[in-house]
N, C-alpha and C positions, 0 to 999 in steps of 0.2 A: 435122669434129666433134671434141671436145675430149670424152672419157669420164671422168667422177668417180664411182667408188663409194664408198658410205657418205655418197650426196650427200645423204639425211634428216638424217642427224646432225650432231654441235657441229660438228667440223673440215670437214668435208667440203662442209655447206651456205656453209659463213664463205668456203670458196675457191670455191665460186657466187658469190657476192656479189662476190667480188674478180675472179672472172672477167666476170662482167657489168658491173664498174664499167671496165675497161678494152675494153670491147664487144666481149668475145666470147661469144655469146648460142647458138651453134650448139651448145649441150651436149647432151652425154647424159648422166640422172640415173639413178643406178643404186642399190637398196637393196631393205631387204624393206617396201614403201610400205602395207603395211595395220598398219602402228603409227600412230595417230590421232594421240596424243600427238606427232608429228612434224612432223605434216600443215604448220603454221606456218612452220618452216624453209625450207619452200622453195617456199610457194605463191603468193608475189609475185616468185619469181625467174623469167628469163628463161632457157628451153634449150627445147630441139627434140621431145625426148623422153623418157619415166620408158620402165626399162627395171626389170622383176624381177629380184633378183638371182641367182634360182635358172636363168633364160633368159639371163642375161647371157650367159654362153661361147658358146653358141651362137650369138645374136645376133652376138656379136665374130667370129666366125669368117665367118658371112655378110655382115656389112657393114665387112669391116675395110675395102674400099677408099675408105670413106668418112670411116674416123678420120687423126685428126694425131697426137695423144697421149692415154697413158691413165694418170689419177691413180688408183692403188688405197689408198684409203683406209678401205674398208670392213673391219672386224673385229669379232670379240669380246673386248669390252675390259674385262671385269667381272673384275677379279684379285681376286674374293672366291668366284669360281666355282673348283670344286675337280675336274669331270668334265672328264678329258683330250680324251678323245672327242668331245667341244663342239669344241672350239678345235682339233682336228685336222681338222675338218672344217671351219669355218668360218675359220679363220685359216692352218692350215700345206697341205691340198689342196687347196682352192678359191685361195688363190693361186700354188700350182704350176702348176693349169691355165692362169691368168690369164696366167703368166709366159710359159708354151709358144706361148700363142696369138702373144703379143707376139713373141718370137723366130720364129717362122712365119712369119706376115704385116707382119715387120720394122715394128714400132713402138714408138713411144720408150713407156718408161713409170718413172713412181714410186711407191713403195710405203711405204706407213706400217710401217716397227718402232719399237721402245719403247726407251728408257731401261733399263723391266723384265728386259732380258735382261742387266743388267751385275751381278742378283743383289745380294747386299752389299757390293757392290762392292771386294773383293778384291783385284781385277786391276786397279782404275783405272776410270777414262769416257774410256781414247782407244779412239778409234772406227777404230783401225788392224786392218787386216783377218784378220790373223795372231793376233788374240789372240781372236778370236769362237767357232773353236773350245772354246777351254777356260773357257768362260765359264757360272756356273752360276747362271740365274735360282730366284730362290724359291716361285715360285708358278706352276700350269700355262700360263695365260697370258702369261708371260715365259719361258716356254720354249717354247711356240708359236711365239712370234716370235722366238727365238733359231734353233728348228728350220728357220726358214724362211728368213734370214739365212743360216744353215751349209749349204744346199741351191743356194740362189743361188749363193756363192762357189764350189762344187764343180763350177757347170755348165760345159763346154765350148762351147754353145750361148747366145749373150746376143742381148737386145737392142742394137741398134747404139747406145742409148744408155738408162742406168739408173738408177737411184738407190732407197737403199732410208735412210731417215729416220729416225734414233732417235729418237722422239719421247719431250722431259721431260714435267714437270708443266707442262699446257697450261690455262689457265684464260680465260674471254671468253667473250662473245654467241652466246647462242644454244646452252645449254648443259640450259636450263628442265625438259629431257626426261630429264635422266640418275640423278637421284634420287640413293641413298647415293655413287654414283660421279661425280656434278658434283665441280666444284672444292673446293678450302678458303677458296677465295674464295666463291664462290656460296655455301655454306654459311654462310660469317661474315658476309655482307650479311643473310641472313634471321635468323641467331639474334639479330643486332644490332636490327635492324627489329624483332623480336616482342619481344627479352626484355630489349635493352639492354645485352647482357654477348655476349660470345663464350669456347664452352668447347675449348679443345685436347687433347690427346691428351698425356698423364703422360708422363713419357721412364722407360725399365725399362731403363736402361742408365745406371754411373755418370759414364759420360765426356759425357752431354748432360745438361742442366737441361731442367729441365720447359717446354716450349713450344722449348727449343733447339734439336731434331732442323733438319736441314738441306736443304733440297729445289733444283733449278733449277727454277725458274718461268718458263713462258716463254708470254708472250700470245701469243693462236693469228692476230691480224692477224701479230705479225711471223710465222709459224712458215708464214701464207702467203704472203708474200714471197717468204719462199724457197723455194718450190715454183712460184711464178710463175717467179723467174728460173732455176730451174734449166728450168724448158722455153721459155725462151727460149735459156739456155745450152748446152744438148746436147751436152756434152761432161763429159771428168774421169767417168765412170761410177765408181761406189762405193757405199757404204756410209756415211753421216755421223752423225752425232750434229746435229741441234737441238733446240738450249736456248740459253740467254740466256748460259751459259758462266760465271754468279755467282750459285752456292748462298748463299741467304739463309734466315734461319730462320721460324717458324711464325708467332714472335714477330714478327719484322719487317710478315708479313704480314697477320694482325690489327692493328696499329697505323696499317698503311696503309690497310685497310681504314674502322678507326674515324676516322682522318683525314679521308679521302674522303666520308666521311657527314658529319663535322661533328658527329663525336661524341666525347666522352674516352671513352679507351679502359679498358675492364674485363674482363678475361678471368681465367678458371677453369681449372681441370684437372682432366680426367677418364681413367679405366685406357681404356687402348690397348685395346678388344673383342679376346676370349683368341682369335675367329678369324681374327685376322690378326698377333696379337702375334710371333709369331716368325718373319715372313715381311716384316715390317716393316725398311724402307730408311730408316736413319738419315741419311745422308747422299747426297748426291747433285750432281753439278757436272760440267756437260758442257765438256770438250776440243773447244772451236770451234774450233782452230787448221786444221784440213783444209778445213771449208768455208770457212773466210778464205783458207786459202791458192790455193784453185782462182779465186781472186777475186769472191767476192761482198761486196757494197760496201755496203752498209746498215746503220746504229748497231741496234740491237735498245733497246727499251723498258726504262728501269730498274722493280723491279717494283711503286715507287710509282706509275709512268707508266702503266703497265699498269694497274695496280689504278683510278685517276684515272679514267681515260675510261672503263673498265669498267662501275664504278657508276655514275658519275655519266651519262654517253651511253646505256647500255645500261640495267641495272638499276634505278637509281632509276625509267626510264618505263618498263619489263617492256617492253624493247625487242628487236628482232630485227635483226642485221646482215643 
């Protein structure tokens, strides 16, 4: 059996899909499954069993002899949420536990961190294990996952084989359920569809022009790739950075968005909401250099390409991967 948490949601159901596309149907879905709004993500997919997330640990500990690997991908990812306590419990001890069990009953596993822990980026996007320490996310949620990053590093006790995933700006199929925290892509498909224009966020900084701010976008097919082949790879344990490793701007991305429609593009500017204004990442560009160099071998989508099959396979038919 192959374990994915946060198998309801964007990431985690798309590596269902990708697991059952290479027929491995023997999953275990794990999430909090009485969100309805989800129900869709994964109820033509193929797996064994839906497990609560709250029974999960337990579960894992009585049937580990039955698992191969465990994908932890389940979190709280709302970085507009400001109650620490949230995220200490659903993202920094609840994957401590997860981790102990894997080192116990010796099974591979991977874990979803963010991008959000590299803060303002001060220090850089290398994803070298010596600098996570001193790294200061802006928001609780990025320091959740930093917390749980600098805990892993500290352990003496690992899994025989790990990986923990600094997930960029991830945008793709199957996203419908996430509301102000979908993509800037899924947002400029709909504002285009209803109103024709797409509105971006003002830059409050002189060194960006308005719609300049800089992100890594990186479509969540490629983002599961790499999490296929790292558990076919089981080896080089770490810590990585994925992202597409080419910070592109806002602007690029509405363009390609209005491309992909078949629309000329018109976009507006509006003030960055004062409750995320100063917490806001202007730029961002992930250091692939470590996961290339352990050798994984896959071109990554330029974020036209991404955008392209996006809309047009997924969105235009309010499609599900």
């Amino acid at each position: 059996m192959i374990v994915v948490t946060g198998a309801a949601g964007f990431i985690g159901s798309c590596l269902v899909s990708k697991l059952n596309e290479d027929r491995f149907n023997d999953l275990v879905l794990v999430d909090d499954f009485s969100k309805k709004e989800k129900l869709v993500n994964y109820q033509n997919k193929q797996y064994a069993l839906l497990v609560d997330r709250k029974e999960f640990p337990q579960w894992l500990v009585e049937h580990e002899d039955q698992v191969q690997f465990v994908f932890h991908l389940g979190a709280r990812t709302d970085t507009t949420e400001f109650n620490v306590e949230i995220f200490n419990e659903l993202n920094l001890h609840y994957s401590q536990e997860i981790w102990k069990i894997c080192v116990e009953k010796s099974l591979p596993l991977v874990y979803a961190s963010s991008a959000a822990t590299y803060g303002d980026g001060a220090l850089g996007y290398k994803d070298d294990h010596s600098v996570i320490p001193e790294l200061h996310p802006l928001n609780p949620y990025g320091e959740s996952k930093n917390d749980f990053d600098k805990w892993v590093l500290e352990q003496k006790e690992q899994p025989f084989f790990w990986a923990g995933l600094k997930f960029f700006n991830v945008y793709g199929p199957n996203e419908y359920h996430k509301g102000r925290m979908a993509s800037v892509v899924f947002h400029a498909f709909h504002q285009i569809t209803q109103k024709g224009e797409m509105k971006l966020f003002r830059s409050h900084r002189p060194d960006f022009a308005d719609g300049g701010q800089m992100r890594d976008f990186i479509y969540v097919k490629d983002l599961i790739n790499v999490c296929m082949w790292l558990m076919h790879h089981r080896s080089n344990s770490g810590i990585y950075n994925l992202g597409s490793g080419k910070a592109r701007t806002f602007n690029d991305l509405a363009h390609a968005t209005f491309h992909a429609m078949g629309k000329a593009s018109k976009i507006d500017f509006i003030d960055t909401p004062i409750d995320i204004r100063d917490k806001y990442q202007y730029f961002t560009e992930a250091d692939m250099s470590k996961l290339i160099g352990i050798g994984y071998p896959h071109p990554f989508h330029s974020l036209e390409e991404g955008i392209t099959d996006y809309v047009q396979q997924y969105l235009n038919q309010n499609k599900y991967y």
